[in-house]
N, C-alpha and C positions, 0 to 999 in steps of 0.2 A: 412470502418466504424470507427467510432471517438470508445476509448476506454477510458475508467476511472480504473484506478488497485485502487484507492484506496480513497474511499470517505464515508460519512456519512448522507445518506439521511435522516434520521428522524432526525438530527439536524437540516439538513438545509431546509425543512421544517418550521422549526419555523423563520428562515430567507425570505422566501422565497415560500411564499405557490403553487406559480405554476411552481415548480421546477419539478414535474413529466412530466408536460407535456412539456417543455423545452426539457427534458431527451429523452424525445419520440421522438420530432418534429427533435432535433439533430439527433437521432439515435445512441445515446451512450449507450453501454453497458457497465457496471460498477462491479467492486467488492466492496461489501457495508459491512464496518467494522461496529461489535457487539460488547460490551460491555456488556451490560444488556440482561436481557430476553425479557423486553419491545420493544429494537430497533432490537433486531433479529426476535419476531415476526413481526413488523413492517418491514424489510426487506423483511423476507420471502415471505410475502402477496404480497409484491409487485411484488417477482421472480414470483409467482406462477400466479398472473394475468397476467404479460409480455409473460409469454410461452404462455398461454393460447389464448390472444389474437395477439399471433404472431411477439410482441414488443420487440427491444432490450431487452436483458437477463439480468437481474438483480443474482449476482452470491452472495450470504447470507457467510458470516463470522463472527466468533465467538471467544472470547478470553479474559481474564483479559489484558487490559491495562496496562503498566509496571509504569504509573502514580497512577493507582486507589489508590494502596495499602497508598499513601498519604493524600490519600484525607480523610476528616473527613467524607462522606458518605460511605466510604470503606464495615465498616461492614453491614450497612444497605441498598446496592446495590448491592453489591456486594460477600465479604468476599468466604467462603470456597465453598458453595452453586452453584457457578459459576462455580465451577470444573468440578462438579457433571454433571452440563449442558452440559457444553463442551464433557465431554464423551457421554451423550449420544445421544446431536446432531451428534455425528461423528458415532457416533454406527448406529443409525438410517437414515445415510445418506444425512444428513438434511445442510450439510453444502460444502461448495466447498475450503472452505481455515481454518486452524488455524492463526486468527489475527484478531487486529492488538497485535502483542506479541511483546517482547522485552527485553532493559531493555534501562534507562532512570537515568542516573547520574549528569544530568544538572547541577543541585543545591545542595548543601545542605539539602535539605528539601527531594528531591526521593536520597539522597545518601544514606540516615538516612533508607531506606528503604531497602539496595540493598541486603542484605540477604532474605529477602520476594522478591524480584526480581527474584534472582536466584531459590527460591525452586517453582515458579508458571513458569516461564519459562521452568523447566527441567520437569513438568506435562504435560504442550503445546506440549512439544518437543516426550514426550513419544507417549501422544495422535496421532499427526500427525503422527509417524513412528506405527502405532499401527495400524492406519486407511488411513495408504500410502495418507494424504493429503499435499498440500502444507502450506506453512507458510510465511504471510506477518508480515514484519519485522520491528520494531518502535524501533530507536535505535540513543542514545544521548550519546555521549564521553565514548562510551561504548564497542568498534569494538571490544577490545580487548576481551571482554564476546564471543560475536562471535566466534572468532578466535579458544578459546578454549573448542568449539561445532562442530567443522566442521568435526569430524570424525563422527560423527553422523547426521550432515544436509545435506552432502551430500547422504546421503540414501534417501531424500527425494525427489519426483518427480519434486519440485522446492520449491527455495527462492526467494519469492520478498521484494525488500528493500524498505520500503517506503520514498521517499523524500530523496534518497540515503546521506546517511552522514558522507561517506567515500571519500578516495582519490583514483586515478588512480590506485597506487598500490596495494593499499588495494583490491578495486573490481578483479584487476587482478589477485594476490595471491589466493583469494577465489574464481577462477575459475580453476586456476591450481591447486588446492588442491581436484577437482573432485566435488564442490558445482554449481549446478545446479543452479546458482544466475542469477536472472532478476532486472534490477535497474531503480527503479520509479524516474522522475522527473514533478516538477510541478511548482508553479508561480514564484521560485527562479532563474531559471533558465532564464527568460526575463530581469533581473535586470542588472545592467552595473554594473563597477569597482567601480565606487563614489556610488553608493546604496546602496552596499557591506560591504564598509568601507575596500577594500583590494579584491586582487583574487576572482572571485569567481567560485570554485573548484566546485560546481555543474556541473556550465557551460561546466567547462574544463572537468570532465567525459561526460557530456550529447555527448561532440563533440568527442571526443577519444575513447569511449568505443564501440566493436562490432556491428553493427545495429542489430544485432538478440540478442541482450541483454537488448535492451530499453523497456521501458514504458514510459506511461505519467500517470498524474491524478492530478486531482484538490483538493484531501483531504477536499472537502466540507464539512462543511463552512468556514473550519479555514486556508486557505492561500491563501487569496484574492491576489490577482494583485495589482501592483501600485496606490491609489487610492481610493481604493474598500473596506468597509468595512467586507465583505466578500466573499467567493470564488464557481462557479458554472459552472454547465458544460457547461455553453457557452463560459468559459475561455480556454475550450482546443484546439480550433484552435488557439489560440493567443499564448498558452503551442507549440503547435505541429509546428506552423510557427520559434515560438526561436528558439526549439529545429533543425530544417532544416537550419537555417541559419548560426548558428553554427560548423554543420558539413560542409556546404559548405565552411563556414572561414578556417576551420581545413582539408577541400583536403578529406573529408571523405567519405565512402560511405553511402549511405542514404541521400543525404543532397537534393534528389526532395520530396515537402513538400510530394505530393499524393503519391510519391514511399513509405516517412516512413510511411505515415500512413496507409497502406496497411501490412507495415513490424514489425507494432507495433499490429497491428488486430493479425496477425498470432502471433506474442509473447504471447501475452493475452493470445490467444488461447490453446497455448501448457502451461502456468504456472497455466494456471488452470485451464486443463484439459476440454476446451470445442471444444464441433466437431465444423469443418467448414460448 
Protein backbone atom coordinates (compact mmCIF):
# COMPACT_ATOMS: atom_id res chain seq x y z
CA UNK A 1 0.00 0.00 0.00
CA UNK A 2 1.21 3.55 -1.21
CA UNK A 3 1.53 5.81 1.98
CA UNK A 4 1.58 9.66 2.41
CA UNK A 5 3.17 10.91 6.09
CA UNK A 6 2.43 14.12 5.24
CA UNK A 7 0.00 16.00 3.19
CA UNK A 8 -2.74 18.69 3.00
CA UNK A 9 -6.00 17.66 1.51
CA UNK A 10 -8.31 20.48 1.95
CA UNK A 11 -5.77 22.65 0.17
CA UNK A 12 -5.27 20.60 -2.41
CA UNK A 13 -8.78 20.39 -3.02
CA UNK A 14 -8.83 23.77 -4.15
CA UNK A 15 -6.10 22.57 -6.67
CA UNK A 16 -7.63 19.66 -7.57
CA UNK A 17 -11.21 18.72 -6.95
CA UNK A 18 -10.95 15.03 -7.62
CA UNK A 19 -8.15 14.36 -5.43
CA UNK A 20 -10.24 12.12 -2.99
CA UNK A 21 -10.94 9.90 -5.41
CA UNK A 22 -7.45 9.73 -6.96
CA UNK A 23 -6.65 9.04 -3.00
CA UNK A 24 -9.07 6.00 -3.08
CA UNK A 25 -8.37 4.57 -6.65
CA UNK A 26 -4.39 4.69 -5.55
CA UNK A 27 -4.97 3.26 -2.28
CA UNK A 28 -2.98 5.77 -0.26
CA UNK A 29 -3.27 6.25 3.11
CA UNK A 30 -2.20 9.50 4.39
CA UNK A 31 -1.46 11.72 7.48
CA UNK A 32 -3.40 14.98 6.87
CA UNK A 33 -1.77 18.11 8.47
CA UNK A 34 -4.15 20.78 10.46
CA UNK A 35 -3.58 24.03 10.95
CA UNK A 36 -7.06 25.60 11.51
CA UNK A 37 -10.27 24.08 12.82
CA UNK A 38 -11.70 24.29 9.54
CA UNK A 39 -9.17 21.79 7.61
CA UNK A 40 -9.05 19.46 10.77
CA UNK A 41 -12.81 19.14 10.59
CA UNK A 42 -12.49 18.84 6.95
CA UNK A 43 -9.80 16.10 7.53
CA UNK A 44 -11.67 14.36 10.10
CA UNK A 45 -14.86 13.77 7.99
CA UNK A 46 -12.92 12.45 5.57
CA UNK A 47 -11.04 9.81 8.27
CA UNK A 48 -14.37 9.10 9.43
CA UNK A 49 -16.08 8.28 6.11
CA UNK A 50 -12.72 6.07 4.73
CA UNK A 51 -13.20 3.64 7.85
CA UNK A 52 -16.50 3.63 7.43
CA UNK A 53 -16.59 2.71 3.96
CA UNK A 54 -13.49 0.52 4.24
CA UNK A 55 -11.08 3.17 2.37
CA UNK A 56 -7.49 3.90 2.92
CA UNK A 57 -7.33 5.60 6.45
CA UNK A 58 -7.09 9.00 6.47
CA UNK A 59 -5.06 9.74 9.86
CA UNK A 60 -6.26 13.72 11.19
CA UNK A 61 -3.28 16.02 12.65
CA UNK A 62 -3.37 19.07 14.39
CA UNK A 63 -0.96 21.88 15.42
CA UNK A 64 0.17 25.63 15.08
CA UNK A 65 2.37 25.91 12.07
CA UNK A 66 5.78 27.40 13.03
CA UNK A 67 5.15 29.74 9.99
CA UNK A 68 1.47 31.07 11.10
CA UNK A 69 2.86 33.15 14.02
CA UNK A 70 4.08 35.46 10.80
CA UNK A 71 1.44 35.67 9.07
CA UNK A 72 -0.86 38.86 9.27
CA UNK A 73 -3.86 36.25 9.71
CA UNK A 74 -2.17 34.82 12.78
CA UNK A 75 -4.39 36.28 15.26
CA UNK A 76 -7.50 35.90 13.25
CA UNK A 77 -6.95 32.02 12.34
CA UNK A 78 -5.19 31.23 14.41
CA UNK A 79 -3.43 32.98 17.60
CA UNK A 80 -3.86 31.42 21.42
CA UNK A 81 -7.36 29.66 20.63
CA UNK A 82 -5.53 26.87 18.54
CA UNK A 83 -3.97 25.83 21.73
CA UNK A 84 -6.86 25.29 23.33
CA UNK A 85 -7.90 22.89 20.44
CA UNK A 86 -5.05 21.12 20.24
CA UNK A 87 -5.49 20.05 23.88
CA UNK A 88 -8.59 19.01 23.57
CA UNK A 89 -8.53 17.16 20.23
CA UNK A 90 -5.74 15.17 22.00
CA UNK A 91 -7.77 14.77 25.19
CA UNK A 92 -10.74 13.58 23.19
CA UNK A 93 -8.84 11.33 20.98
CA UNK A 94 -9.59 12.94 17.98
CA UNK A 95 -6.26 13.12 16.60
CA UNK A 96 -3.32 10.47 15.55
CA UNK A 97 -0.19 12.90 15.42
CA UNK A 98 0.80 16.60 16.87
CA UNK A 99 1.73 18.52 13.59
CA UNK A 100 2.79 19.68 11.44
CA UNK A 101 4.92 21.70 14.50
CA UNK A 102 8.30 22.93 14.26
CA UNK A 103 10.26 25.79 14.03
CA UNK A 104 10.98 27.70 10.84
CA UNK A 105 14.15 30.32 10.77
CA UNK A 106 14.25 30.63 6.90
CA UNK A 107 14.01 34.25 6.80
CA UNK A 108 14.19 37.12 8.50
CA UNK A 109 10.64 37.52 8.55
CA UNK A 110 9.78 33.76 10.83
CA UNK A 111 13.20 34.70 12.68
CA UNK A 112 11.53 37.80 13.89
CA UNK A 113 9.20 35.34 15.26
CA UNK A 114 11.42 32.56 16.78
CA UNK A 115 10.59 33.38 20.50
CA UNK A 116 6.69 32.66 19.67
CA UNK A 117 8.24 29.68 17.98
CA UNK A 118 9.72 28.34 20.80
CA UNK A 119 7.01 29.02 23.48
CA UNK A 120 3.98 27.06 20.85
CA UNK A 121 6.54 24.31 20.18
CA UNK A 122 7.39 23.62 23.92
CA UNK A 123 2.97 23.47 24.32
CA UNK A 124 2.93 20.83 21.20
CA UNK A 125 5.70 19.17 22.83
CA UNK A 126 3.95 19.04 26.37
CA UNK A 127 0.62 18.15 24.61
CA UNK A 128 2.07 15.12 22.71
CA UNK A 129 4.07 13.74 25.83
CA UNK A 130 0.80 14.28 27.91
CA UNK A 131 -1.26 12.38 25.39
CA UNK A 132 1.74 9.69 24.34
CA UNK A 133 1.07 11.08 20.50
CA UNK A 134 3.48 11.36 18.04
CA UNK A 135 4.82 14.50 16.41
CA UNK A 136 5.35 15.48 12.61
CA UNK A 137 8.07 17.79 12.36
CA UNK A 138 8.47 21.07 9.96
CA UNK A 139 11.86 22.30 10.45
CA UNK A 140 13.95 25.05 8.59
CA UNK A 141 17.77 25.84 9.50
CA UNK A 142 16.57 25.15 12.84
CA UNK A 143 18.00 21.30 13.68
CA UNK A 144 19.64 22.78 16.25
CA UNK A 145 16.09 23.72 18.15
CA UNK A 146 15.71 20.04 17.89
CA UNK A 147 18.72 18.84 19.18
CA UNK A 148 18.07 20.79 22.31
CA UNK A 149 14.49 18.82 22.70
CA UNK A 150 15.66 15.33 22.39
CA UNK A 151 15.64 14.56 26.08
CA UNK A 152 12.18 14.98 25.87
CA UNK A 153 11.20 13.72 22.14
CA UNK A 154 12.54 10.86 22.76
CA UNK A 155 9.80 9.84 25.31
CA UNK A 156 7.60 10.04 22.53
CA UNK A 157 6.23 6.98 20.48
CA UNK A 158 7.67 8.61 17.44
CA UNK A 159 9.23 11.71 15.44
CA UNK A 160 8.53 12.15 11.98
CA UNK A 161 10.56 14.83 9.94
CA UNK A 162 8.71 16.22 7.29
CA UNK A 163 10.64 16.69 3.99
CA UNK A 164 13.80 15.71 6.20
CA UNK A 165 16.02 18.88 6.34
CA UNK A 166 18.87 17.39 7.93
CA UNK A 167 22.15 15.58 7.16
CA UNK A 168 23.25 12.00 7.46
CA UNK A 169 24.72 12.82 10.77
CA UNK A 170 22.26 14.72 12.03
CA UNK A 171 19.49 11.89 11.40
CA UNK A 172 22.02 9.63 12.83
CA UNK A 173 22.85 11.40 16.07
CA UNK A 174 19.04 11.67 16.76
CA UNK A 175 18.71 8.03 16.63
CA UNK A 176 21.57 7.32 18.80
CA UNK A 177 20.35 9.88 21.25
CA UNK A 178 17.36 7.33 21.80
CA UNK A 179 14.77 9.66 19.44
CA UNK A 180 12.45 7.34 17.84
CA UNK A 181 12.89 9.42 14.46
CA UNK A 182 11.20 8.50 11.14
CA UNK A 183 12.44 10.63 7.89
CA UNK A 184 9.91 11.89 5.37
CA UNK A 185 11.04 12.23 1.88
CA UNK A 186 9.16 13.65 -1.21
CA UNK A 187 9.54 15.44 -4.63
CA UNK A 188 13.19 16.72 -3.74
CA UNK A 189 14.44 13.76 -3.71
CA UNK A 190 13.78 12.78 -7.95
CA UNK A 191 15.74 16.02 -8.56
CA UNK A 192 19.57 15.69 -10.06
CA UNK A 193 22.82 17.69 -9.04
CA UNK A 194 22.07 20.69 -11.65
CA UNK A 195 18.39 21.07 -10.21
CA UNK A 196 19.87 21.35 -6.93
CA UNK A 197 22.32 23.91 -7.56
CA UNK A 198 24.95 21.37 -5.57
CA UNK A 199 24.59 17.88 -3.61
CA UNK A 200 21.54 17.10 -2.99
CA UNK A 201 21.56 15.71 0.62
CA UNK A 202 17.88 14.66 0.68
CA UNK A 203 18.93 12.17 -1.87
CA UNK A 204 22.03 11.20 -0.08
CA UNK A 205 19.79 10.48 3.35
CA UNK A 206 16.76 9.03 1.30
CA UNK A 207 19.69 6.35 0.01
CA UNK A 208 21.95 5.95 3.36
CA UNK A 209 19.51 5.95 5.96
CA UNK A 210 18.11 2.57 7.58
CA UNK A 211 14.98 1.20 5.39
CA UNK A 212 12.84 0.95 8.62
CA UNK A 213 13.35 4.60 9.06
CA UNK A 214 11.96 5.95 5.63
CA UNK A 215 8.72 7.47 4.62
CA UNK A 216 7.58 9.09 1.59
CA UNK A 217 4.82 11.96 1.04
CA UNK A 218 3.89 14.29 -1.23
CA UNK A 219 3.13 17.43 1.13
CA UNK A 220 0.15 18.20 -1.10
CA UNK A 221 -0.10 20.67 -2.71
CA UNK A 222 3.01 22.45 -2.04
CA UNK A 223 6.00 20.36 -3.64
CA UNK A 224 4.95 19.51 -6.90
CA UNK A 225 7.51 17.51 -9.23
CA UNK A 226 9.55 18.82 -11.96
CA UNK A 227 7.14 20.67 -13.96
CA UNK A 228 4.05 20.53 -11.90
CA UNK A 229 2.53 23.24 -10.55
CA UNK A 230 1.46 21.42 -7.82
CA UNK A 231 1.88 18.14 -5.94
CA UNK A 232 -0.66 14.87 -5.45
CA UNK A 233 -0.76 11.56 -4.68
CA UNK A 234 -0.20 10.26 -7.78
CA UNK A 235 3.38 11.66 -7.40
CA UNK A 236 4.17 8.97 -4.99
CA UNK A 237 5.10 6.09 -7.12
CA UNK A 238 7.43 8.53 -9.08
CA UNK A 239 8.50 9.59 -4.94
CA UNK A 240 8.75 5.75 -4.16
CA UNK A 241 10.52 4.64 -7.66
CA UNK A 242 13.66 7.77 -6.84
CA UNK A 243 13.64 6.77 -3.63
CA UNK A 244 14.37 2.69 -4.70
CA UNK A 245 16.81 3.67 -7.12
CA UNK A 246 18.75 5.47 -4.95
CA UNK A 247 19.33 2.85 -2.56
CA UNK A 248 20.19 0.57 -5.28
CA UNK A 249 23.04 3.30 -6.41
CA UNK A 250 24.07 3.31 -2.88
CA UNK A 251 24.34 -0.93 -2.40
CA UNK A 252 21.42 -0.37 0.18
CA UNK A 253 19.03 -2.40 1.39
CA UNK A 254 15.57 -1.65 0.24
CA UNK A 255 16.44 -0.62 -3.08
CA UNK A 256 13.26 -3.38 -4.78
CA UNK A 257 10.81 -0.70 -5.41
CA UNK A 258 7.63 -3.38 -4.04
CA UNK A 259 10.02 -4.50 -1.13
CA UNK A 260 10.15 -0.54 -0.02
CA UNK A 261 7.04 0.03 -0.34
CA UNK A 262 5.81 -2.75 1.72
CA UNK A 263 8.74 -1.56 4.25
CA UNK A 264 7.45 2.14 4.16
CA UNK A 265 3.59 0.70 4.80
CA UNK A 266 4.92 -0.94 7.90
CA UNK A 267 6.83 2.46 8.97
CA UNK A 268 3.79 4.39 8.61
CA UNK A 269 2.26 1.93 10.52
CA UNK A 270 4.27 1.91 13.60
CA UNK A 271 4.81 6.03 13.66
CA UNK A 272 1.51 6.47 13.89
CA UNK A 273 0.44 4.04 15.71
CA UNK A 274 -2.02 2.19 13.26
CA UNK A 275 -2.79 -1.70 13.21
CA UNK A 276 -1.83 -3.93 10.33
Amino acid sequence: MLTDAHCHPLDLLEHFPGAEDERRNLGVMCAASSTTKEQFFCHEESAQRAKAENAPLVIPCFAIHPQMPASDRWHAVCGTGCSDTLESLAKEGRIGAVGETGFDLYNDEFRATEKLQDEIFAGHLETALKYDLPMVLHVRRAMHKIFAHTVLLKKLPAVIFHSWPGTMGEGEALLRRGVNAYFSFGAVITLNYKETAGPNRSAQCCAGFPAERLLIETDAPYQPLRGMTFSRWADLPVILKAAASLRKEAGSPGADEGELEEIIEGNFRKAFGVQG
